[in-house]
C-alpha positions as CSV (number, residue, x, y, z in Angstrom):
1,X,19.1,-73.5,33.7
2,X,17.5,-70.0,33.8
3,X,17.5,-67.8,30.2
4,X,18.3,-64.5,30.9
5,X,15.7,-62.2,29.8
6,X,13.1,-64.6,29.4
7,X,9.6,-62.8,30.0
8,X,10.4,-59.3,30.1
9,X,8.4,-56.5,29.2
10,X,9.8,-53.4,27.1
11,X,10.4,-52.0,24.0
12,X,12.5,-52.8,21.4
13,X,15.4,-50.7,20.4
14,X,13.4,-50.8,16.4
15,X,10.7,-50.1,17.9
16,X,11.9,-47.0,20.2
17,X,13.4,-45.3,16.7
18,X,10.4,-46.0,14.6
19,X,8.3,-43.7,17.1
20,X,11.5,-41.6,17.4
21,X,11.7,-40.9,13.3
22,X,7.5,-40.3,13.3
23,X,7.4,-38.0,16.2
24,X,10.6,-36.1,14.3
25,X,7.9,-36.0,11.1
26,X,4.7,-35.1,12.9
27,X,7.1,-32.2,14.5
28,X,8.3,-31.0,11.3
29,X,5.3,-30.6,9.5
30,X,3.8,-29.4,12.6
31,X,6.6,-26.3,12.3
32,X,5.7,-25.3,8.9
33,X,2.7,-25.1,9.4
34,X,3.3,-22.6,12.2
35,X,5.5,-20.6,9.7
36,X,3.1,-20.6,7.1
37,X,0.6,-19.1,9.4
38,X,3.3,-16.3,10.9
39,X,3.8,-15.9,7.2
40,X,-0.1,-15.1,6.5
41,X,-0.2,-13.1,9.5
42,X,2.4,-10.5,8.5
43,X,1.5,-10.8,4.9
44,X,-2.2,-9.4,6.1
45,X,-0.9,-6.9,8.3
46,X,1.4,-5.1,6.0
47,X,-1.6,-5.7,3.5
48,X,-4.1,-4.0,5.5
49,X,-1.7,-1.1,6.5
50,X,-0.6,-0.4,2.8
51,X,-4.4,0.0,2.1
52,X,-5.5,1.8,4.7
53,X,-2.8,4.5,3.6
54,X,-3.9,4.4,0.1
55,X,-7.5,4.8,1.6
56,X,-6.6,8.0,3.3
57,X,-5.1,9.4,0.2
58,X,-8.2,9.1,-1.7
59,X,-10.3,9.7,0.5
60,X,-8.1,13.1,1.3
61,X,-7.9,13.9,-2.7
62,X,-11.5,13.4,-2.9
63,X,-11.9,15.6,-0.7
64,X,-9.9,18.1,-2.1
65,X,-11.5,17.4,-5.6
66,X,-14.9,17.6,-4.3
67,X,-14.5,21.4,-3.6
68,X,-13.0,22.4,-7.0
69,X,-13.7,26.1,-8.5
70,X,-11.8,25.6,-11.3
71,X,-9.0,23.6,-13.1
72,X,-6.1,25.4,-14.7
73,X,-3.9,22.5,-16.1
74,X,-4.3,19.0,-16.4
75,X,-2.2,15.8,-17.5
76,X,-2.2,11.8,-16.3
77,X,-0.2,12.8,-13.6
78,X,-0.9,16.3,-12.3
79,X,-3.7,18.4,-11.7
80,X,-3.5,22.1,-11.2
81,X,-7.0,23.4,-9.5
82,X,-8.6,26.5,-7.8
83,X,-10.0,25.5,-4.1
84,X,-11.4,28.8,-2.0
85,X,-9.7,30.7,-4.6
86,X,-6.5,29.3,-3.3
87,X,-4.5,27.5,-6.2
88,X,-3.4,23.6,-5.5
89,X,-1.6,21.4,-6.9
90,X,-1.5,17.6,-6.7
91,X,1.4,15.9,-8.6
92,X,3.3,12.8,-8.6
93,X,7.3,12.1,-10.6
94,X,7.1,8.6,-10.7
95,X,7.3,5.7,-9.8
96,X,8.6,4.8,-6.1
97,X,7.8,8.4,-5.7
98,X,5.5,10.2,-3.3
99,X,2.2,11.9,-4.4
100,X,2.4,15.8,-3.4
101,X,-0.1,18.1,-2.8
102,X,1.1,21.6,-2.4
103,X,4.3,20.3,-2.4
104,X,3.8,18.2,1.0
105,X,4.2,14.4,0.8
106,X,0.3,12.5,1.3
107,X,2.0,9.4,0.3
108,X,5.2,8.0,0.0
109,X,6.4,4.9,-2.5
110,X,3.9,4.5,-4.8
111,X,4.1,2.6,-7.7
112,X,1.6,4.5,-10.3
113,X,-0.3,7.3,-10.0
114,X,-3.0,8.0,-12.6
115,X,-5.7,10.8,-13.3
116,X,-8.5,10.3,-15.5
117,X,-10.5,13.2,-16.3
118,X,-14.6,12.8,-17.7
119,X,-17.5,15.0,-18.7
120,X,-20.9,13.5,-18.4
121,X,-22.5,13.0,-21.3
122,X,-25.9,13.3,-22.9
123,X,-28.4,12.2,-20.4
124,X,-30.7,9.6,-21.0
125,X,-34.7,8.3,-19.8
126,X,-33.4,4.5,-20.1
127,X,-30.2,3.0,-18.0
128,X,-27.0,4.2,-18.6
129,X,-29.0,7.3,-17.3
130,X,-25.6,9.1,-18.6
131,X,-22.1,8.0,-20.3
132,X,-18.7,9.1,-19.1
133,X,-16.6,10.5,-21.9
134,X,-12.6,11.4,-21.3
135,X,-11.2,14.7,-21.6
136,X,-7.5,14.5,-23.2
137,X,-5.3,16.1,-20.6
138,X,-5.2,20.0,-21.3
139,X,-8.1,19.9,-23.5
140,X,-10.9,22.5,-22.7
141,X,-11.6,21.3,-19.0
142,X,-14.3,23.6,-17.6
143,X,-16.6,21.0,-17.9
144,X,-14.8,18.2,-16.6
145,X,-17.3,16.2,-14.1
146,X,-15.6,13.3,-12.6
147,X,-12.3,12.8,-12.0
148,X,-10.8,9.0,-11.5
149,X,-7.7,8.8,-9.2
150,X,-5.9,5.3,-9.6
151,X,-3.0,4.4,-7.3
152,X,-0.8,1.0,-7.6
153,X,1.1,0.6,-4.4
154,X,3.4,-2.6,-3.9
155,X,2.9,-4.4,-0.3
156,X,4.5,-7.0,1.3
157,X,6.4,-9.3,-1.2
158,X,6.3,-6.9,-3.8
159,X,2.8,-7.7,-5.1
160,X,1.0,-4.7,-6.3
161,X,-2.5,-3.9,-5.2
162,X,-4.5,-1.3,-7.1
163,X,-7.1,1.4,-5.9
164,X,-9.7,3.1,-8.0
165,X,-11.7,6.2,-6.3
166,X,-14.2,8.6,-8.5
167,X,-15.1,12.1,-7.3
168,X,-17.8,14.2,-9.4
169,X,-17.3,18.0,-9.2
């Protein structure tokens, strides 16, 4: 009598699931990897974006600071200042707000704005060849040599990323 089945070559039905379930696994983790990677991707790009617009703020204030004649008035926030005898103002209400220069928005959502106002001090033959030493906001400010311009901006995911730009006048 022949047995049915005798000597035939295949898979088993076990087997045929086990490569099933570690295909299903290798696919899975192969997935999240590819989200974590989008994920990165656009978590650079808004990165990058965010600071390049805080770049070209500073860089434009600088600017703007570089030329300075004179400053009228002065606090952490706000800076009043003569540029080609034409009176400026850069100020900023808060935060989420926009920082204004003659009333025209430069930026838009930032999270803290801060101006820092110094006079150089004594200078020296030996490193530090000079010191920096604040000036209290509306305090005598005619000799004011460096301002610091600070600006906290949140990027994507809410995580805050800080700039720091000096400019001597």
């Amino acid at each position: 009598m022949k047995r049915p089945f005798q000597n035939q070559r295949g898979f088993t039905l076990i087997e045929v699931v086990a490569v099933i379930v570690i295909v299903s696994i290798i696919g899975v983790m192969a997935g999240m990897g590819l989200v974590q990677i989008t994920n990165a991707y656009v978590f650079a790009q808004k990165n990058a974006a965010a600071a390049e617009q805080v770049q070209i703020t500073l860089t434009r204030l600088a600017k703007e600071f570089s030329a300075i004649q004179s400053i009228s008035t002065v606090t952490p926030t706000s800076i009043a200042f003569k540029r080609s005898e034409t009176p400026h103002t850069v100020t900023w209400g808060g935060a989420d707000q926009p920082i204004l220069l003659d009333g025209d928005i430069i930026m838009d959502k930032v999270n803290s704005f801060k101006l820092s106002y110094y006079i150089i001090g004594p200078v020296s033959s030996v490193p530090p060849y000079f010191t920096l030493n604040p000036v209290a906001p509306n305090q005598n400010n005619q000799r004011t040599a460096v301002i610091e311009m600070t600006i906290t901006v949140n990027v994507y995911g809410d995580t805050p990323i800080t700039f720091i730009d000096r400019v001597v006048i």
